[in-house]
N, CA, C and O atoms as CSV, one atom per row, in Angstrom:
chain,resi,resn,atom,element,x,y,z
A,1,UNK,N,N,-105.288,-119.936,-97.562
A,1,UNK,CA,C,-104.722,-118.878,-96.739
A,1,UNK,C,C,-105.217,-117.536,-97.260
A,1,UNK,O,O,-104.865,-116.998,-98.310
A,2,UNK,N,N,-105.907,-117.175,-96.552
A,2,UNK,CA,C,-106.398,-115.395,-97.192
A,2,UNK,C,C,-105.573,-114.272,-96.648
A,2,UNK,O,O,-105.995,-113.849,-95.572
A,3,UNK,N,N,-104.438,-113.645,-97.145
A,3,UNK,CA,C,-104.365,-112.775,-96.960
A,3,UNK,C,C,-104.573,-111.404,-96.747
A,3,UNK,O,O,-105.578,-111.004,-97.333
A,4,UNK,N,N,-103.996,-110.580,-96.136
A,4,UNK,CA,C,-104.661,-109.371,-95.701
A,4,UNK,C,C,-104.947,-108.152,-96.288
A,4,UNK,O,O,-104.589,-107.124,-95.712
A,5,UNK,N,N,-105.500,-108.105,-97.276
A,5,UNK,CA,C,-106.065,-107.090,-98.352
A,5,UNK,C,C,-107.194,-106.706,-98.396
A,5,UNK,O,O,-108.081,-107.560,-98.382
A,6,UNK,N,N,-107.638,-104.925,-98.483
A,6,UNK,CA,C,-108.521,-104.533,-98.281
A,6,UNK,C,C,-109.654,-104.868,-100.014
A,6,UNK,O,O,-109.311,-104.752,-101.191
A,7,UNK,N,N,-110.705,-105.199,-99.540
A,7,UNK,CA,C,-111.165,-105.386,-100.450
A,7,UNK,C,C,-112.716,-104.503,-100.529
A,7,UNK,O,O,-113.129,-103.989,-99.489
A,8,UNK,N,N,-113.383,-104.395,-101.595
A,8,UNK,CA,C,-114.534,-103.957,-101.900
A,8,UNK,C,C,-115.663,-104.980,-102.208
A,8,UNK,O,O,-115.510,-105.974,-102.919
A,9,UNK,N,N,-116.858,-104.603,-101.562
A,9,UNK,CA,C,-117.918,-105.387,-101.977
A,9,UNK,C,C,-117.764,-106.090,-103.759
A,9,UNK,O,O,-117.798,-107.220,-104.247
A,10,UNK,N,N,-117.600,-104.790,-104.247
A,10,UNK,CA,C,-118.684,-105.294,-106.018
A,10,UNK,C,C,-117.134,-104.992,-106.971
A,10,UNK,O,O,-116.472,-104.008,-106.639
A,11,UNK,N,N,-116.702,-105.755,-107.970
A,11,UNK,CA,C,-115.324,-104.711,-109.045
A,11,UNK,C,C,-116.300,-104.260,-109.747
A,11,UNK,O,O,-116.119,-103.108,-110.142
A,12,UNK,N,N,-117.429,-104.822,-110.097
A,12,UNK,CA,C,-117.899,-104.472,-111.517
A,12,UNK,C,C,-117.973,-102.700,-111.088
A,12,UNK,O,O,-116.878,-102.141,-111.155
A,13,UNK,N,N,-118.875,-102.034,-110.767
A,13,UNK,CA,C,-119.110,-100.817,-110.321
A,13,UNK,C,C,-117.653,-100.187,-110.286
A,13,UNK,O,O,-117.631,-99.173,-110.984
A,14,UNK,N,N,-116.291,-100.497,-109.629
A,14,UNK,CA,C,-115.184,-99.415,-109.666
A,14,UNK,C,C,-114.265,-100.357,-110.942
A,14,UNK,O,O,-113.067,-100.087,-110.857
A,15,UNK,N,N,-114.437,-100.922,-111.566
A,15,UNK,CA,C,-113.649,-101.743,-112.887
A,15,UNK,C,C,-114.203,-102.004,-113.222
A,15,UNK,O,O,-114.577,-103.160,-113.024
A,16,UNK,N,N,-114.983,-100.936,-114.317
A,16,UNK,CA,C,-115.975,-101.472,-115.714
A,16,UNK,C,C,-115.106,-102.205,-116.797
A,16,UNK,O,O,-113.887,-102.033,-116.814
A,17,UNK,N,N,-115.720,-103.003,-117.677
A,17,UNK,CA,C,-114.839,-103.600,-118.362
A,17,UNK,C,C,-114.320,-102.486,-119.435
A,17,UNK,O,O,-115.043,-101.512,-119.640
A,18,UNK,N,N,-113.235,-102.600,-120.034
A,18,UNK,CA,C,-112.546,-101.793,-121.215
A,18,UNK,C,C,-113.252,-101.620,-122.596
A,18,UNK,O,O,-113.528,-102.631,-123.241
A,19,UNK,N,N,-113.492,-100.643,-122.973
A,19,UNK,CA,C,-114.434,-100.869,-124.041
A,19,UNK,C,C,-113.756,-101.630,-125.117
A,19,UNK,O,O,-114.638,-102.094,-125.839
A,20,UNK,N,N,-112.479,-101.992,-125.580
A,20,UNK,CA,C,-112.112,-102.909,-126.374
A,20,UNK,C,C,-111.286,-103.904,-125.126
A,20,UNK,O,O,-110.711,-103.654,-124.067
A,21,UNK,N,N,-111.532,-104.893,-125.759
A,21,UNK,CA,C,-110.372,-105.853,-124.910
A,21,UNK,C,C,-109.334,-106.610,-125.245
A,21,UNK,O,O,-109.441,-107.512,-126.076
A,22,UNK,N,N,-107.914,-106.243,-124.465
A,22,UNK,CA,C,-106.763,-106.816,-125.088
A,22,UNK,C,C,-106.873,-108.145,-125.892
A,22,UNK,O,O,-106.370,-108.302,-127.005
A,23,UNK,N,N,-107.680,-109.209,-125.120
A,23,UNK,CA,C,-107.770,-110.573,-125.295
A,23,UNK,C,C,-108.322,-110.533,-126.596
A,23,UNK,O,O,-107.997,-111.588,-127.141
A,24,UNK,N,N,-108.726,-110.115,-127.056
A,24,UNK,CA,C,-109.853,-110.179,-127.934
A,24,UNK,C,C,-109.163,-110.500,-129.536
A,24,UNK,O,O,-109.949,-110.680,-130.467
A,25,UNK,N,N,-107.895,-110.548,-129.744
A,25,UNK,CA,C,-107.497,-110.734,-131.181
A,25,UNK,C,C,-108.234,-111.700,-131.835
A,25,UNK,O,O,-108.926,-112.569,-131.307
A,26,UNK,N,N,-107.987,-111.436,-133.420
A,26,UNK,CA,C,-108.338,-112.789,-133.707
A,26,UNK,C,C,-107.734,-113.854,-134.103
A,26,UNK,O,O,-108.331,-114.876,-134.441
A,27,UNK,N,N,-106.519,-113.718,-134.099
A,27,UNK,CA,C,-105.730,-114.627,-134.463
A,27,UNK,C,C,-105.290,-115.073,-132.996
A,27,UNK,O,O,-104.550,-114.371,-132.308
A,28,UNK,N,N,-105.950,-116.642,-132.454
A,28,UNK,CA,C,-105.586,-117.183,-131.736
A,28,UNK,C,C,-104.297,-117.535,-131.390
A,28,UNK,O,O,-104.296,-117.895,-130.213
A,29,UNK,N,N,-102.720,-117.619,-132.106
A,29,UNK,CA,C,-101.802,-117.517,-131.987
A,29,UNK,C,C,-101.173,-116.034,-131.149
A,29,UNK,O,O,-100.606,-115.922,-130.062
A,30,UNK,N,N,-101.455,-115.284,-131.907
A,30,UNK,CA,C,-101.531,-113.940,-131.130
A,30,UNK,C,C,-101.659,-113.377,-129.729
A,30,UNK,O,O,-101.086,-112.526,-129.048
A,31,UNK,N,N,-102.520,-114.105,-129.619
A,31,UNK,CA,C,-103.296,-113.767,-128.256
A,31,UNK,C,C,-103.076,-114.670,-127.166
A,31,UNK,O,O,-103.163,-114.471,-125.955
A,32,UNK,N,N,-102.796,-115.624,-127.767
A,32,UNK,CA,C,-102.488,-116.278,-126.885
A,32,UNK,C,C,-100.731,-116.513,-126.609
A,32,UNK,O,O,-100.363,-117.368,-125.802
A,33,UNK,N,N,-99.691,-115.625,-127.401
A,33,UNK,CA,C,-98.779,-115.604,-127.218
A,33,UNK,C,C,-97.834,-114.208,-126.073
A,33,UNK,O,O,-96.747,-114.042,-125.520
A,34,UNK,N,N,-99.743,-113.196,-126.351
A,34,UNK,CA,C,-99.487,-112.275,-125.755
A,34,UNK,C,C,-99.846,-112.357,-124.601
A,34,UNK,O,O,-99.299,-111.570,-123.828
A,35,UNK,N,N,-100.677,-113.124,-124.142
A,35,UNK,CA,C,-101.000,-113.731,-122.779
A,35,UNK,C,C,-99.883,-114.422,-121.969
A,35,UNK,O,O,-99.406,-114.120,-120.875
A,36,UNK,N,N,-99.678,-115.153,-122.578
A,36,UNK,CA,C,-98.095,-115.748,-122.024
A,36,UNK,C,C,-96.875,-115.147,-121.984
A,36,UNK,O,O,-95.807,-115.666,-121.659
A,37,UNK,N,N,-97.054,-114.181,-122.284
A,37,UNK,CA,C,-95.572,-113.336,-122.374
A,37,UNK,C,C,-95.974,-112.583,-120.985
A,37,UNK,O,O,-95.037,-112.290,-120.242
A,38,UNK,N,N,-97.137,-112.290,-120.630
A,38,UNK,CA,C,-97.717,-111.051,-119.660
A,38,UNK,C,C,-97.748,-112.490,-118.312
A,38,UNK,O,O,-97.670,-112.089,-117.150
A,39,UNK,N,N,-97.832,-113.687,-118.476
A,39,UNK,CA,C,-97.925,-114.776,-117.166
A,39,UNK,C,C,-96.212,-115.169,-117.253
A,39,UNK,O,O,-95.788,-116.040,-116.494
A,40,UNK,N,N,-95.380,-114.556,-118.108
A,40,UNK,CA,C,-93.963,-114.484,-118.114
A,40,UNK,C,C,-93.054,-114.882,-117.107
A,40,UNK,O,O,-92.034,-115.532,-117.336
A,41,UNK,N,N,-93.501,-114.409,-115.753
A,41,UNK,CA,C,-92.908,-113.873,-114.658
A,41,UNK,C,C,-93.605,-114.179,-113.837
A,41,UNK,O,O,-94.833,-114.098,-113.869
A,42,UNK,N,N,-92.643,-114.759,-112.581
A,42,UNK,CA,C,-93.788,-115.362,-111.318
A,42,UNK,C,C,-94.603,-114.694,-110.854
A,42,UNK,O,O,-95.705,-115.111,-110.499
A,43,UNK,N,N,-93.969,-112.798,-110.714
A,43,UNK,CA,C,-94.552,-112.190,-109.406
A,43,UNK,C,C,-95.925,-111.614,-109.972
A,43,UNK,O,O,-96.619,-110.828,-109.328
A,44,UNK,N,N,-96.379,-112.282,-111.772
A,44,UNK,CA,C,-96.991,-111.866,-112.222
A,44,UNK,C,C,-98.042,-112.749,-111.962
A,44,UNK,O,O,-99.126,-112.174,-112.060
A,45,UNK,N,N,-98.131,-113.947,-111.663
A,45,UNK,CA,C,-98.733,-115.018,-111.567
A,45,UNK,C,C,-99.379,-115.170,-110.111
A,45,UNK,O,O,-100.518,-115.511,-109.791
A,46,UNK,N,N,-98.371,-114.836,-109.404
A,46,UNK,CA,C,-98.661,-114.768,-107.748
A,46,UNK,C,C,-100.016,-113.522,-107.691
A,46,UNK,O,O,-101.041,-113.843,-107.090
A,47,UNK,N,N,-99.945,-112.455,-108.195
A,47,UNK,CA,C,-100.710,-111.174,-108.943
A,47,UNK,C,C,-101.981,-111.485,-108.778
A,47,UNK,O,O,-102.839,-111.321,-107.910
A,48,UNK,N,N,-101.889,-112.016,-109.912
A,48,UNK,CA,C,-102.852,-112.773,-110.745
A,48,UNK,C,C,-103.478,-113.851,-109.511
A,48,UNK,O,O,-104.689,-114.034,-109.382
A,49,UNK,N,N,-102.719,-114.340,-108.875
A,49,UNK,CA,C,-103.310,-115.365,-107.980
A,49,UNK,C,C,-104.303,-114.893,-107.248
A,49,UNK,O,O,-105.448,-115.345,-107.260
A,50,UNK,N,N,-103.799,-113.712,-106.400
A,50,UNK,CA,C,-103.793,-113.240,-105.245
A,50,UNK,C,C,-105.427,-112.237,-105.461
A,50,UNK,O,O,-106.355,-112.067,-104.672
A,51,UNK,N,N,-105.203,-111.725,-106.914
A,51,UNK,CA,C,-106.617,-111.019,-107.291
A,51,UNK,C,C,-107.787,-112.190,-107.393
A,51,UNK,O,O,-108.858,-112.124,-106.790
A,52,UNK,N,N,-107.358,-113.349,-108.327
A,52,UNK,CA,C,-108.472,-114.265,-108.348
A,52,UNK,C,C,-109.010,-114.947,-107.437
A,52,UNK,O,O,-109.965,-115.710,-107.587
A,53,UNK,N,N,-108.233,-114.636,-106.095
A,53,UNK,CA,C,-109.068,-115.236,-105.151
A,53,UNK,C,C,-109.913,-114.265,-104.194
A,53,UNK,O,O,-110.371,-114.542,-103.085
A,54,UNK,N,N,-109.986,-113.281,-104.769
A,54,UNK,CA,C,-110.825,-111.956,-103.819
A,54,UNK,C,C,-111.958,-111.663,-104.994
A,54,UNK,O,O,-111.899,-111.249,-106.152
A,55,UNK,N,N,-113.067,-112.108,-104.065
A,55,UNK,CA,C,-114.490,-111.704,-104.447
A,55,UNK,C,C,-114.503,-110.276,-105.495
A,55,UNK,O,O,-114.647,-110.109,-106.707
A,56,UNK,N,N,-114.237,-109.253,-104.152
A,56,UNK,CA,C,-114.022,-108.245,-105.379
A,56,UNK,C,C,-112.355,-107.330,-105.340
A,56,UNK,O,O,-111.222,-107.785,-105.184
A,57,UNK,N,N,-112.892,-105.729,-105.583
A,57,UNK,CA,C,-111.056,-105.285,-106.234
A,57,UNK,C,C,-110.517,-105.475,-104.648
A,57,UNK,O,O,-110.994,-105.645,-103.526
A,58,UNK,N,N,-109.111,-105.321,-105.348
A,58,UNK,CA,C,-108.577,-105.248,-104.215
A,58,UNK,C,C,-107.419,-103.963,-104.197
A,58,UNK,O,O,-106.358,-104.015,-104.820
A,59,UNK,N,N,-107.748,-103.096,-103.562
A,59,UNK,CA,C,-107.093,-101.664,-103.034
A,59,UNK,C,C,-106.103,-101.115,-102.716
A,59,UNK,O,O,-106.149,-101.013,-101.490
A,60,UNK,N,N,-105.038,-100.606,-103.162
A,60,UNK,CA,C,-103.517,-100.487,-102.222
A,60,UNK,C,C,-102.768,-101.136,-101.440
A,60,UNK,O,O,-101.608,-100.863,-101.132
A,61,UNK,N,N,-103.725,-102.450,-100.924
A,61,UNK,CA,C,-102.737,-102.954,-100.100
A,61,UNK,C,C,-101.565,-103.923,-100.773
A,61,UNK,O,O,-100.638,-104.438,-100.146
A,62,UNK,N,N,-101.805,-104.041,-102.098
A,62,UNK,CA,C,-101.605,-105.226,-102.808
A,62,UNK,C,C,-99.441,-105.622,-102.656
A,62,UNK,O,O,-98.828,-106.664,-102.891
A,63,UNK,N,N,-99.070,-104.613,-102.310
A,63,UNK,CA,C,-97.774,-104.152,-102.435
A,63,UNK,C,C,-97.389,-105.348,-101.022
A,63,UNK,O,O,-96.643,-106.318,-101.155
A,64,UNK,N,N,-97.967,-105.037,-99.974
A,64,UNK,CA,C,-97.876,-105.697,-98.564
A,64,UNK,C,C,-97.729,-107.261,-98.691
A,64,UNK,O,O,-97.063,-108.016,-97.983
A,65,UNK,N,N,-98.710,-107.620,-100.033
A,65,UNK,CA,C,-98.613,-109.067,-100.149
A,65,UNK,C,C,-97.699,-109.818,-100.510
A,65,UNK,O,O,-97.671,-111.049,-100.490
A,66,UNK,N,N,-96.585,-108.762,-100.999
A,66,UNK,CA,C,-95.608,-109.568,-102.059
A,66,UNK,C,C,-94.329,-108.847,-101.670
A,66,UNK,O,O,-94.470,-107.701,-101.245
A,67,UNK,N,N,-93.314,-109.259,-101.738
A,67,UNK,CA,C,-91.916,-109.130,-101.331
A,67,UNK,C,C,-90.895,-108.510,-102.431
A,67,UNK,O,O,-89.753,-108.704,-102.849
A,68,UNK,N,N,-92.215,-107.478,-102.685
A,68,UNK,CA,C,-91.442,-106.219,-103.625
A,68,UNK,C,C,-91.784,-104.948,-103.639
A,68,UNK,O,O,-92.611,-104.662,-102.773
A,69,UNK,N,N,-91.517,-104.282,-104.163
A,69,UNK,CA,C,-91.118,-102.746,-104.400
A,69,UNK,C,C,-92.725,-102.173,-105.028
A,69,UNK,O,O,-93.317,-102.697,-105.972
A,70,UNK,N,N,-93.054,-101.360,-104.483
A,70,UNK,CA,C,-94.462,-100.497,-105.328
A,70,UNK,C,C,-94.073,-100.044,-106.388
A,70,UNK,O,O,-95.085,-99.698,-106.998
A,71,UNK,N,N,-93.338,-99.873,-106.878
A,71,UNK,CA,C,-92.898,-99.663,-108.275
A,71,UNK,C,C,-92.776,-100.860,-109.141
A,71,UNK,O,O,-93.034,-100.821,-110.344
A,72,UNK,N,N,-92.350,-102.009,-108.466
A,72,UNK,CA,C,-92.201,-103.123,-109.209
A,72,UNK,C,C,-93.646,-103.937,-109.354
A,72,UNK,O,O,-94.009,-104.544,-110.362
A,73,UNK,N,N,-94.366,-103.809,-108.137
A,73,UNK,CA,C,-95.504,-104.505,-108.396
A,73,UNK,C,C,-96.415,-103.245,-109.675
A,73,UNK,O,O,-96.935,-103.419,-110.778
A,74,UNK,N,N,-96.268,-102.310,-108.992
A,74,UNK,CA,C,-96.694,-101.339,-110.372
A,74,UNK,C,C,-96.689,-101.660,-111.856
A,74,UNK,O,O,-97.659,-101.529,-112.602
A,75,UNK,N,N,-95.351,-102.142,-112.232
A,75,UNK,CA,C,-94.755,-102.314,-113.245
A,75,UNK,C,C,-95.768,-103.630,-114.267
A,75,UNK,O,O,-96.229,-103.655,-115.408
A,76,UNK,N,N,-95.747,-104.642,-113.020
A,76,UNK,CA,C,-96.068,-105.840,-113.108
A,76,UNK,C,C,-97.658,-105.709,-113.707
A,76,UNK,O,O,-98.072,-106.201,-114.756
A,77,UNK,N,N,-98.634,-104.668,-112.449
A,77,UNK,CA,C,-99.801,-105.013,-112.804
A,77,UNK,C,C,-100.123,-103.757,-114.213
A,77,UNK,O,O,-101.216,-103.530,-114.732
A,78,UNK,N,N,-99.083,-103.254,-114.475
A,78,UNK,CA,C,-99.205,-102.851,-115.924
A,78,UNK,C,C,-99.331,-103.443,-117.079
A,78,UNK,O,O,-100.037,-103.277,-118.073
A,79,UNK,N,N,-98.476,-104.196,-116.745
A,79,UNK,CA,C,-98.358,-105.447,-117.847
A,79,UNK,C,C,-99.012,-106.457,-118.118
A,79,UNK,O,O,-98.815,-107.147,-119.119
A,80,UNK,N,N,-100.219,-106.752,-116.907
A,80,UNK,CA,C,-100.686,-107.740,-116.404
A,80,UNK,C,C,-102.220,-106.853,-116.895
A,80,UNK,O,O,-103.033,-107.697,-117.273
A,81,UNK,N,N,-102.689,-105.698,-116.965
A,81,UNK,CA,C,-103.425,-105.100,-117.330
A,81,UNK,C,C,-103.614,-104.528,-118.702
A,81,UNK,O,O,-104.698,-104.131,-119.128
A,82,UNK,N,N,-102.369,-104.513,-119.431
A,82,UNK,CA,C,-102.149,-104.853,-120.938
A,82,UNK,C,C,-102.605,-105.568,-121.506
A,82,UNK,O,O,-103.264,-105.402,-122.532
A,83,UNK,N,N,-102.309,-106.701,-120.865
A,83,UNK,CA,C,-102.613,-108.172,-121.739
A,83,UNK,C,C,-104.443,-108.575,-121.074
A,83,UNK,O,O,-104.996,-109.667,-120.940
A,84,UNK,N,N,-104.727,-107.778,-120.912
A,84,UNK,CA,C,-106.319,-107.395,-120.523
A,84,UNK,C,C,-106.524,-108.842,-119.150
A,84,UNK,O,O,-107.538,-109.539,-119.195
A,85,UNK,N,N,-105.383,-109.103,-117.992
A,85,UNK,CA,C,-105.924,-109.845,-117.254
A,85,UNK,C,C,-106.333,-109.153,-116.297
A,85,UNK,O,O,-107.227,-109.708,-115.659
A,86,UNK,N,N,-106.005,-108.053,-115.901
A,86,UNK,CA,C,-106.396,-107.195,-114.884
A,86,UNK,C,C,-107.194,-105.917,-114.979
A,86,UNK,O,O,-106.698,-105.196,-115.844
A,87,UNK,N,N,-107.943,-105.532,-114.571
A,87,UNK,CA,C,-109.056,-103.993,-114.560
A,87,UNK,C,C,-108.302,-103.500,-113.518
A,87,UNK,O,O,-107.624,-104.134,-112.710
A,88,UNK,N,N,-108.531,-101.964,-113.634
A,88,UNK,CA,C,-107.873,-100.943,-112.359
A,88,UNK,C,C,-108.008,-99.920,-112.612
A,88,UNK,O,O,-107.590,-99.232,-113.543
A,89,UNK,N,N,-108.641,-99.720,-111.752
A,89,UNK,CA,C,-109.619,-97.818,-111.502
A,89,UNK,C,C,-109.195,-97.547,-110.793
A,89,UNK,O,O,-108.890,-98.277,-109.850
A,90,UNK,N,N,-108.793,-95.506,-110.948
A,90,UNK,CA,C,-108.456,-94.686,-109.302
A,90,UNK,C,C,-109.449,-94.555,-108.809
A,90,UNK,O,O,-110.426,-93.966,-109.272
A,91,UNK,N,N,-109.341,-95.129,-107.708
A,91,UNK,CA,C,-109.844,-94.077,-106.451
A,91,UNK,C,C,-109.665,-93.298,-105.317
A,91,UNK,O,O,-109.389,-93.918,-104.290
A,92,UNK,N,N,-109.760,-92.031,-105.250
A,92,UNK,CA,C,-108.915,-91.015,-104.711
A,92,UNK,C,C,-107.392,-91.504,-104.861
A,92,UNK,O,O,-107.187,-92.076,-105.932
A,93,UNK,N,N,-106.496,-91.417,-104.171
A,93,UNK,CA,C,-104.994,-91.416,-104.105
A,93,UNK,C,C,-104.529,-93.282,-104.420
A,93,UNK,O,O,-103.336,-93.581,-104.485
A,94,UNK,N,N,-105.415,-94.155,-104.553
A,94,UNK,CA,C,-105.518,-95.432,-105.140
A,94,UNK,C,C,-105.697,-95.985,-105.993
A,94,UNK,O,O,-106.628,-95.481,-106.620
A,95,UNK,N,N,-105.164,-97.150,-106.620
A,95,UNK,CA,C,-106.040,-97.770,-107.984
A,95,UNK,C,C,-106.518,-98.906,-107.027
A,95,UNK,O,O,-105.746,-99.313,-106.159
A,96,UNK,N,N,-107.644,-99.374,-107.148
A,96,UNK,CA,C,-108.201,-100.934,-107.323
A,96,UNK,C,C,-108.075,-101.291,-108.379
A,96,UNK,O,O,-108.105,-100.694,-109.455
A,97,UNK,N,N,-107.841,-102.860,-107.972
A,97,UNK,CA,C,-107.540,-103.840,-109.159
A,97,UNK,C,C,-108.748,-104.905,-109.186
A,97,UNK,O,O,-109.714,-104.758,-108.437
A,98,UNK,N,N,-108.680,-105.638,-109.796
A,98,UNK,CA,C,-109.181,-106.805,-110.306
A,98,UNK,C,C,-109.347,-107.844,-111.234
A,98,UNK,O,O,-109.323,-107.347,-112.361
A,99,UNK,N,N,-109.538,-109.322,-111.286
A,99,UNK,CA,C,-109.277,-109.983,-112.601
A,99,UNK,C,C,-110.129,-110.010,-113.654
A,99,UNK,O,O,-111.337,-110.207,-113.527
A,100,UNK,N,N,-109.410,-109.766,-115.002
A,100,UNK,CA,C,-111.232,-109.634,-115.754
A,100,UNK,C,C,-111.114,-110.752,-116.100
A,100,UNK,O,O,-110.130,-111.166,-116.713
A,101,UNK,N,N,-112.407,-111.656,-115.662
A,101,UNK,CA,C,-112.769,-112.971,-115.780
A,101,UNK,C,C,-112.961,-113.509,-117.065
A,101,UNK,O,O,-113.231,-114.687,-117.296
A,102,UNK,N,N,-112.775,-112.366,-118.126
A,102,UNK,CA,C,-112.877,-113.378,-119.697
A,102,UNK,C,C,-111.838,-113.393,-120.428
A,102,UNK,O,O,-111.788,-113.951,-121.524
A,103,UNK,N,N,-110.634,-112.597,-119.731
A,103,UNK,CA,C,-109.563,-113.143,-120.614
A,103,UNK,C,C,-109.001,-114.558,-119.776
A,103,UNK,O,O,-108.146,-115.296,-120.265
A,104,UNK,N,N,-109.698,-114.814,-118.306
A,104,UNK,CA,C,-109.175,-116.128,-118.018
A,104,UNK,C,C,-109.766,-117.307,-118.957
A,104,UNK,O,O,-109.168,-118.230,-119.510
A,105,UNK,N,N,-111.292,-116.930,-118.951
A,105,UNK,CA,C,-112.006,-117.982,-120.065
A,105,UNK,C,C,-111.119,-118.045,-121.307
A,105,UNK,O,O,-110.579,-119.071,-121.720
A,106,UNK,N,N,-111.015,-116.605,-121.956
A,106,UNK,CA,C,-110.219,-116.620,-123.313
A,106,UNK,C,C,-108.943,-117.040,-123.393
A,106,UNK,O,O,-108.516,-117.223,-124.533
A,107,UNK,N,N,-108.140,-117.265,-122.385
A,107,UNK,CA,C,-107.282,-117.877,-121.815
A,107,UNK,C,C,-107.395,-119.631,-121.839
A,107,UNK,O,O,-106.753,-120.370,-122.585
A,108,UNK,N,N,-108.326,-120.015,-120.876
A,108,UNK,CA,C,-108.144,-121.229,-120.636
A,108,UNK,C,C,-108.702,-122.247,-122.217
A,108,UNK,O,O,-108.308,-123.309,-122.698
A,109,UNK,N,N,-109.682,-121.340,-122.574
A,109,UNK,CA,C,-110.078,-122.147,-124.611
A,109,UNK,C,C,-108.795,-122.222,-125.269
A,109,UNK,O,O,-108.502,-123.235,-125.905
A,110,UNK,N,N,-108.081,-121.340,-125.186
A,110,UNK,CA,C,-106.756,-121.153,-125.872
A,110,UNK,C,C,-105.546,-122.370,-126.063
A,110,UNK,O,O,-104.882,-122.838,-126.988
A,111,UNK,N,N,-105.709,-122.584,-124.486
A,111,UNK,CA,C,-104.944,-123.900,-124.075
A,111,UNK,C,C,-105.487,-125.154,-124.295
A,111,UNK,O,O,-104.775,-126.143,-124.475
A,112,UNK,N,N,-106.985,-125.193,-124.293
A,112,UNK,CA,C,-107.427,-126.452,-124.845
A,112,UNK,C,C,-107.419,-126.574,-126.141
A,112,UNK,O,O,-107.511,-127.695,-126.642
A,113,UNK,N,N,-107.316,-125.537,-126.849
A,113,UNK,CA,C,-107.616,-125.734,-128.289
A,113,UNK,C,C,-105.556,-126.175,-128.544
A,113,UNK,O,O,-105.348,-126.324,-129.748
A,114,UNK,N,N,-104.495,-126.330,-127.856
A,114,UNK,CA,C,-103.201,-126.459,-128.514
A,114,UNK,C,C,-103.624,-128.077,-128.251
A,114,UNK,O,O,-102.868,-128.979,-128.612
């Protein structure tokens, strides 16, 4: 089911990656405890869903998709951008978002290695 979100050709170009990255600890316990604290929460997961299935960012509409508050999804992709799963650049009166694809990798080693 694709929902209705405006999206952009390319993220890389408006969500360069972070010059350090949350994921990146080295203590695999760590990181991977801080990852899971940030997939905590459904509407964080649904988020997370909803970005990984769009080619590229996806733009203001993101609020429309979900059956909450722009402040709350705000909140969410703060947290969700902490824990380095999400990129998000302004543009003009907007942020685009997007998933950064290596804390999912750094993510999914994490779980194979328990």
């Amino acid at each position: 089911m694709k929902l209705p979100l405006a999206e952009e050709p390319s993220c890389a170009s408006l969500c360069p990656p972070p010059a350090t990255h949350p994921a990146a600890d080295t203590d695999p316990d760590v990181a991977f405890a801080r990852m899971a604290k940030a997939l905590g929460h459904p509407a964080r997961v649904r988020i997370l869903r909803i970005l990984a299935q769009r080619d590229g960012c996806v733009c203001g509409d993101l609020v429309e998709a979900l059956p909450l508050a722009q402040s709350t999804v705000s909140e969410h992709l703060r947290v969700l951008k902490e824990a380095g799963f999400v990129r998000g650049v302004l543009e003009g009166p907007r942020t685009c978002y997007c998933v950064e694809p290596l804390t999912l990798v750094r993510l999914r080693a994490l779980l194979e290695a328990l």
